[in-house]
C-alpha positions as CSV (number, residue, x, y, z in Angstrom):
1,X,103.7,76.4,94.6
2,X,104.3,78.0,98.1
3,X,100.7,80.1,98.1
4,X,99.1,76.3,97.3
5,X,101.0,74.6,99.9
6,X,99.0,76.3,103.0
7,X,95.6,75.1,101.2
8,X,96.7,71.6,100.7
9,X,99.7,71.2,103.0
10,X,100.3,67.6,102.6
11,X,99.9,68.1,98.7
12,X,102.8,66.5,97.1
13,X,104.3,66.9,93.4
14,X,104.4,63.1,91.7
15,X,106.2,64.5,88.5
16,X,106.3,67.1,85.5
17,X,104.8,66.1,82.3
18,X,106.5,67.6,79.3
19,X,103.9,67.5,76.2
20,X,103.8,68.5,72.5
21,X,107.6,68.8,72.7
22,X,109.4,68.6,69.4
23,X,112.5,66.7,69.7
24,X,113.8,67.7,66.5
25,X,114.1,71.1,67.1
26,X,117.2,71.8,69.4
27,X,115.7,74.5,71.3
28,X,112.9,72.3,72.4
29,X,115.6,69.9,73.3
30,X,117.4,72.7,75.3
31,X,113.9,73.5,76.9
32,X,113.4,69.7,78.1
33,X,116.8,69.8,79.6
34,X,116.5,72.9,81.4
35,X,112.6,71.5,82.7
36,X,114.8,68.1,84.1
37,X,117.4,70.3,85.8
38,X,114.5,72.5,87.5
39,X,112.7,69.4,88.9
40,X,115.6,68.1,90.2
41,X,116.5,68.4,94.0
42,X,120.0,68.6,94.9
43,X,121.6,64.8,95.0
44,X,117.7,63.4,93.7
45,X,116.5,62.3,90.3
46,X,114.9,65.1,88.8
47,X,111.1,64.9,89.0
48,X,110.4,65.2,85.1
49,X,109.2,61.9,84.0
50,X,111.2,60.8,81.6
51,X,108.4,60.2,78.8
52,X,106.7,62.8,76.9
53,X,104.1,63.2,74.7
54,X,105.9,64.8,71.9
55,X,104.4,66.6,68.7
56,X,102.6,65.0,66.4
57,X,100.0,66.4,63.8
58,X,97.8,63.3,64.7
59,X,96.7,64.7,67.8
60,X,95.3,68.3,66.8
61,X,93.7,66.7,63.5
62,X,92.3,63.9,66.4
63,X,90.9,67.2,68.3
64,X,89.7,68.7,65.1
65,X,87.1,65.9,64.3
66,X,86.5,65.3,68.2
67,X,87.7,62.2,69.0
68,X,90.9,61.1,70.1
69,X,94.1,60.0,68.4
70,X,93.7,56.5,69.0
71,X,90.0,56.3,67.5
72,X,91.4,58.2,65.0
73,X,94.6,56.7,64.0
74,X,95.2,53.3,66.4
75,X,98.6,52.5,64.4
76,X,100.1,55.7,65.3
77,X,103.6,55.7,67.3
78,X,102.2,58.2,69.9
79,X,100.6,55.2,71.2
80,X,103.5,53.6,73.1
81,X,104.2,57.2,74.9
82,X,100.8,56.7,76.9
83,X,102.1,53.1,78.5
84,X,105.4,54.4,79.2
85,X,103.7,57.6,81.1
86,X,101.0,54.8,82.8
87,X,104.5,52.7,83.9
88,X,106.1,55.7,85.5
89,X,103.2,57.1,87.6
90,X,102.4,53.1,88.6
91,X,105.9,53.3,89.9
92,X,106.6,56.7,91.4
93,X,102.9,56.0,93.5
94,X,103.5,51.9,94.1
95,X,107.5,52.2,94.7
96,X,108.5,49.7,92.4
97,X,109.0,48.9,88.5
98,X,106.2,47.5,86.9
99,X,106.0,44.6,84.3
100,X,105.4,47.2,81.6
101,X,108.3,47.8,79.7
């Protein structure tokens, strides 16, 4: 990150996306922790948004047929990870919650 900072000085991080993460496997919950703790400046929240876009097969057999997951499958539960990620980046750049929940 320091060799980009003298290209775009005033370049700032907004937050670390964690994606295809499998929370049912505890080392991928180990990983996720240790990802929060290395975004996190002392005394500030860590900069790892707190959704993720965990692992589903829905998405690779989306990618397979070219289209994406929600012209593919529009019930799926991956769905309500996109909003959550849309409310957190509307609030880390606007400063303030949104109506989203």
């Amino acid at each position: 990150m320091a060799q980009g900072r003298g290209r775009n000085p005033s370049l700032e991080l907004l937050g670390v996306l964690v994606s295809g993460l499998d929370k049912g496997i505890r080392k991928a919950r180990e990983y996720d922790e240790a990802i929060k703790q290395s975004f996190a400046s002392s005394g500030q929240d860590s900069r790892k948004f707190k959704a993720a876009i965990t692992r589903f097969a829905a998405i690779p057999r989306a990618q397979d047929r070219g289209k994406t997951v929600f012209q593919t499958e529009p019930d799926h539960e991956v769905w309500a990870q996109f909003p959550q990620i849309a409310k957190e980046i509307e609030e880390k750049i606007i400063g303030i919650p949104s109506e989203l929940s």
